[in-house]
N, C-alpha and C positions, 0 to 999 in steps of 0.2 A: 533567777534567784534574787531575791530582794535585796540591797545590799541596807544593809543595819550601823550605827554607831558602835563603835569596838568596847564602849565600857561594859558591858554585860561580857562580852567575850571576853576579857582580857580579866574582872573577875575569877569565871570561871578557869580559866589557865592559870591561875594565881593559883588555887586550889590545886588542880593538879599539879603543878612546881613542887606545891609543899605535898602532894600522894606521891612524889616521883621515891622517897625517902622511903617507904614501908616497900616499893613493889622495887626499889635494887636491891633491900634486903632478902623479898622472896625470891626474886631473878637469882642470887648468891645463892639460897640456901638448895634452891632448885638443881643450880648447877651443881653442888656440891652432892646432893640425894643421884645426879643422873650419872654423874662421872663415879659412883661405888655401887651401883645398881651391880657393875659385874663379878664383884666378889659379893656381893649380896646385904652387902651394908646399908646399901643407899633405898632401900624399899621402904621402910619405915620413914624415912626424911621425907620421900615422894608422898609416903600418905599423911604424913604429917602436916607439907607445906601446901599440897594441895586445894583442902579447905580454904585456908587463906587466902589464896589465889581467888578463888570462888566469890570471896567476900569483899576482895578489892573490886573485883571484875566489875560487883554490885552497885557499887558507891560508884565506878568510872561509867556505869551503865545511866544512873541519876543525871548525871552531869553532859550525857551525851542525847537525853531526852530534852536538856533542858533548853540547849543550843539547835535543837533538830526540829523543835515542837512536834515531835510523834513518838510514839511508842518504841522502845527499840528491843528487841526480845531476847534473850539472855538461854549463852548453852546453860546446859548443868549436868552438874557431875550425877554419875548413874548412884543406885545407892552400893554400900558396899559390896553387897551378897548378887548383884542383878547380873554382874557377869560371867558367873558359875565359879564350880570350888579351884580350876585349875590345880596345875602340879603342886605345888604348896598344901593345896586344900587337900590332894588327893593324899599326901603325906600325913597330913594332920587327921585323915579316916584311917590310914594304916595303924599309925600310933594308937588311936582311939581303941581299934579293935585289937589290939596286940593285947592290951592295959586292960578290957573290960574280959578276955579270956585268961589274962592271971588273977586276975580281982573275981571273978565268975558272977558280976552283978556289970549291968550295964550302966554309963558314962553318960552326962547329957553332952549335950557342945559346948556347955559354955565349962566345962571340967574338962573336955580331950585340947580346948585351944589355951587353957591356963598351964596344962600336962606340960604340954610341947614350947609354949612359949611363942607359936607361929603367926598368931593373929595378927600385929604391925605387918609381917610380912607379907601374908596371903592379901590383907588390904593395901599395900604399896605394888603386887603382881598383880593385882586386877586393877587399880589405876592405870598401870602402863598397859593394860589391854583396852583400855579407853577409848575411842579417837575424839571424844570429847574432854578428856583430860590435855590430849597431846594440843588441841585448839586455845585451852583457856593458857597455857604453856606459850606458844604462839602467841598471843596477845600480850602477856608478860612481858616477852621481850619485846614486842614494837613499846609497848609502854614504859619500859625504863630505856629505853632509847631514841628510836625516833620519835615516837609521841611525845617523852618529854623534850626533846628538841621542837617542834613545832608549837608546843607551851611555854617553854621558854623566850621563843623568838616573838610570841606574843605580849607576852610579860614586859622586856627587856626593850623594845621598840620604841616605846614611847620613853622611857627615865633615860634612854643612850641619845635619843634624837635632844631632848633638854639641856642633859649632858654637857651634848655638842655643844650646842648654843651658849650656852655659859663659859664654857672654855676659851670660846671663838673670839667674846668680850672681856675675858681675865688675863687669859696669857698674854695679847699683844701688852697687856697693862702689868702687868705683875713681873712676867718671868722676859717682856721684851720677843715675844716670839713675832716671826714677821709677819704684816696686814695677808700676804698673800696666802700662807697658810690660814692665818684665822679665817680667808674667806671660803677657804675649801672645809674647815669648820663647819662652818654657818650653814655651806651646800648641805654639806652629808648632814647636819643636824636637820635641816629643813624636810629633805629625803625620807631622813629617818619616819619624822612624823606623819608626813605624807603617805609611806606607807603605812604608818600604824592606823592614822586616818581610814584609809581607801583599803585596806586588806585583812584589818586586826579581826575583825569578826569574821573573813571569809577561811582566815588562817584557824579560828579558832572551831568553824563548822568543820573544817577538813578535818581537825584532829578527831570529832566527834563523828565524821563521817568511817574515820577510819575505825575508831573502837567497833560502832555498830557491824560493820560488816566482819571484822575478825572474831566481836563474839557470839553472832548470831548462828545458830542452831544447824548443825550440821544435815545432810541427807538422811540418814537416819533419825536423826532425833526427828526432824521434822515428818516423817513417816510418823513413827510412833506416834506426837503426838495428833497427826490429823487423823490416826486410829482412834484416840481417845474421843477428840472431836465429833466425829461419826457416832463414835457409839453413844456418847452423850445427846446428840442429835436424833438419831432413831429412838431413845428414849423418852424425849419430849414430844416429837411427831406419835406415838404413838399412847401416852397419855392424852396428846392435846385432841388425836382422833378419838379417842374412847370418851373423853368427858363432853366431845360435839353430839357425840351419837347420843350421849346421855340426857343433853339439851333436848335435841331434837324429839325424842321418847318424850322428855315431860314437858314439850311443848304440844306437842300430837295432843299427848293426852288431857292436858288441862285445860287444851285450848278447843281445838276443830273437835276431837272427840265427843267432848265431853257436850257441847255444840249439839252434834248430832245426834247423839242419846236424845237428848231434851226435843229435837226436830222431831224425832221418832215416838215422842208421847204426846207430842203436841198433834201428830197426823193422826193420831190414833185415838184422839178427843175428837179429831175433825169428825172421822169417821162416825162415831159414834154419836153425835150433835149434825150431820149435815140434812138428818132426814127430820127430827124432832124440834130444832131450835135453830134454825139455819144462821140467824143474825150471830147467835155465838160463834157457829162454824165459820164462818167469814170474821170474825176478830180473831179465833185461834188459827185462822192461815193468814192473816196480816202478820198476826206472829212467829209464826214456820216462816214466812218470808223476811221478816227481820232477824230470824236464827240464821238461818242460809247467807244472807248477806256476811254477817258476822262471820260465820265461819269459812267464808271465802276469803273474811280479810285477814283470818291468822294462819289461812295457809299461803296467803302471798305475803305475810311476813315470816315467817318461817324458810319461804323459799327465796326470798331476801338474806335470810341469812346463809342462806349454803351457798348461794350461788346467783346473784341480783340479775335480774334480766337487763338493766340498762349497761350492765359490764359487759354482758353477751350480744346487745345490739350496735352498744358504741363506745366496747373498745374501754382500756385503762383510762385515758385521757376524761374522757364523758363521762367515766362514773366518778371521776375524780370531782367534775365538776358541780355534777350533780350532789353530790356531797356537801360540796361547798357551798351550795345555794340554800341548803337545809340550814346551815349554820347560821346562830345569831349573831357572830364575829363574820368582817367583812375577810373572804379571803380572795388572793389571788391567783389567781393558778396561769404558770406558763409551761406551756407543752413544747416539746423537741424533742418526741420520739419518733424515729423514721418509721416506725412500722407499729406491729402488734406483739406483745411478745407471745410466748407460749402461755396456752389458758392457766395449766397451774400455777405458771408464775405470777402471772396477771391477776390472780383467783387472791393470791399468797401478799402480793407488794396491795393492791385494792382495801383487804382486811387491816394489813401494817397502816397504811394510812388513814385508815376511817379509826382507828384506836387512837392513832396521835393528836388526829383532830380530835376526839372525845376527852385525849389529857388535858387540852390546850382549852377546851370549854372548860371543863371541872375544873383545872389547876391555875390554868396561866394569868388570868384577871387583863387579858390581851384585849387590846384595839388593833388592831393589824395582826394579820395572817399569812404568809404566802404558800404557796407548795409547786415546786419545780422543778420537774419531768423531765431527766436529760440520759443520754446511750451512749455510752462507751461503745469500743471495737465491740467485745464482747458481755458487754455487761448493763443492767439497768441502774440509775442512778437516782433516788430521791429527794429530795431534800423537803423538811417540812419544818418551817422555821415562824415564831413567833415573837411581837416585842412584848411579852410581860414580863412576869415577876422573877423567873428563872431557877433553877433550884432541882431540876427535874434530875432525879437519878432514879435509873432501873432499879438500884439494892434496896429501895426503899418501896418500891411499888410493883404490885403485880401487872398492870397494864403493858408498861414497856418492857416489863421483862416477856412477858406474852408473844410483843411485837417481836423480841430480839430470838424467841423458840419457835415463833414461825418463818421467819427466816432463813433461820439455821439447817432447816429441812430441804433446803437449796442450795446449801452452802453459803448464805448471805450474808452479811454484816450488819450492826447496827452501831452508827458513832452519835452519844448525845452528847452536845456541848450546850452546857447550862448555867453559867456561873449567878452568882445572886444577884439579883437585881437587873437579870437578864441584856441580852436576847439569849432565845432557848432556839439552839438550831439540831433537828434531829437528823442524822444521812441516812436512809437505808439504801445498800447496794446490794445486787444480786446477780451472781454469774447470767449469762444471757446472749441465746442466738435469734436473730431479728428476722424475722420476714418478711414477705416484700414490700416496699413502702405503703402505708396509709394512703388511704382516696376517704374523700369527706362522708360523713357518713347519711344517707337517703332518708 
């Protein structure tokens, strides 16, 4: 780990020093809702103080990406109704229907939980059936306590090490105290700042390492949401396949098809001109022969686009290169992949990168190129990085969002870092088992 200058940590500690204030308030009230849960008081407090909870979690979550430079992902509370009606709930359908057979007209829900009054309730009984409630609770209490100790000690490290040192020069002169004390001063003052120097920032990533991992997303949640993902996933795999099929159809047809129609009226002038005007007949088969060419070259571009023969003869690496060779920007390309990967992945990472290169043509206004082929244990790594102009975001363009749903049909990722005024570095990564090492290609 890098070790950093402590003023940016010791900022951000500042800030939470002053969050420590709202999150012992919720820690109280917390405590307060969980100690009358048993006479049934404290359900409404629980759903009450929860939210809040949620909302610091959020602001501690900011401040812990900001120390970590990565993403740091954040439980959440379920919505009220997701954890079913429970005993509460099921009391509040008793009531309902007791009141809709004296009334002889039926109740909606939001009439049987104003009847009853149970609504605080039944939402503070299904928080505590949580385990993502009882987690963001969990992090509360490290954060009004040892969190703000480890923020405090960051804060407080550097003005006590000053302190010292001031004291260590006033006292023997003021109040008479003796040189040998002042000089055990001076040490511990010196100490002080040495460690705030040498650890203020590693003190202030721990507090941030610790949020991250108490608020991050339980077994479950993380289920759920890599269901969502999936299905989001097969969603775009299967548009992106339907609108390829759709290419390919009006590429067929407006191109080699359409081609060959004209081939087949052009032989059939032959025909008819080879016995009467032969000189004709030999200009309209020079021309059959320049249709056939043609349409040779849009079905080897067409089969470039499904599936390039030079990916299939040499490999990610080669086509990569070959790529690059086509481009008016000079790139680099370094390889270190120990083997081949599997075709569809190779088929999937080939595509993602010949798109990035076309952003970087169109968008980047680039003199320098690189792209940098590296394997994880299990995984493919990309990288396609450029010096221009910089600026590049998926939300804004269909291309790389393209890159990042082809991907995703692997389970892969896409990170663009693009700030303005560049460098634009794109990663794509992609789960991946390797085959047996590469030999050069014949």
């Amino acid at each position: 780990m890098t070790r950093r200058a402590p003023w940016a940590a010791t900022g951000r500690s500042l800030v939470l020093v002053v969050l420590w204030v709202p999150c012992a308030l919720l820690t109280v009230a917390a405590l307060v809702g969980l100690a009358l849960v048993f006479v049934g008081a404290g359900l409404p407090v629980v759903a009450a103080v929860l939210p809040g909870v949620e909302r610091m979690a959020r602001v501690h979550r900011r401040r812990a990406e900001a120390a970590l430079g990565r993403a740091v992902p954040l439980v959440a509370l379920r919505p009220p109704d997701a954890s079913g009606p429970g005993r509460l709930g099921q009391v509040e359908e008793d009531a309902r229907r007791m009141t809709e057979e004296a009334l002889g007209r039926p109740l909606g829900a939001g009439e049987a939980r104003a009847l009853t009054g149970a609504e605080p309730f039944r939402r503070g009984w299904q928080r505590l059936q949580d385990v993502d409630a009882w987690r963001l609770l969990g992090w509360l209490a490290f954060a009004a306590t040892g969190g703000a100790l480890l923020s405090a000690c960051v804060v407080l490290l550097a003005p006590a090490a000053v302190g010292a040192l001031v004291l260590a020069v006033v006292l023997p002169l003021a109040a008479g105290l003796p040189w040998g004390w002042a000089a055990v001063l001076a040490v511990a003052g010196l100490l002080g700042g040495w460690a705030w120097w040498r650890h203020g920032d590693a003190l202030g990533r721990l507090r941030a390492a610790a949020d991250a991992a108490l608020l991050a997303p339980g077994r479950q949640a993380r289920l759920e949401q890599r269901v969502q993902d999936l299905a989001a996933s097969r969603s775009q795999t299967v548009d992106h396949a339907a609108a390829e099929l759709r290419r390919i159809e009006r590429d067929l047809h407006d191109g080699a098809q359409a081609r060959l129609v004209s081939l087949g009226l052009t032989l059939g002038m032959v025909a008819e001109l080879v016995e009467s005007d032969p000189p004709a007949a030999r200009e309209l088969l020079d021309e059959a022969r320049s249709t056939t060419g043609a349409a040779l070259r849009d079905l080897r571009e067409l089969v470039q686009g499904i599936h390039p023969p030079v990916l299939a003869d040499r490999g990610l690496s080669g086509a990569v290169e070959a790529l690059a060779l086509d481009l008016a920007v000079p790139v680099a390309v370094a390889d270190r992949l120990p083997g081949r990967p599997p075709a569809p992945i190779e088929s999937a990472v080939y595509f993602a990168v010949a798109e990035s290169l076309a952003n970087v043509v169109k968008h980047a206004s680039a003199a320098r190129v690189w792209v940098r082929l590296d394997a994880g244990a299990s995984s493919l790594r990309v990288d396609v990085g450029d010096d221009g102009v910089g600026g590049a975001d998926p939300a804004r363009g269909s291309g790389l969002r393209g890159v990042g749903a082809r991907l995703s049909a692997f389970d892969g990722t896409m990170v663009v870092d693009s700030p303005p005024g560049g460098p634009t570095l794109i990663t794509l990564e992609v789960p991946c088992a390797w085959s047996s090492p590469k030999t050069s290609p014949s």
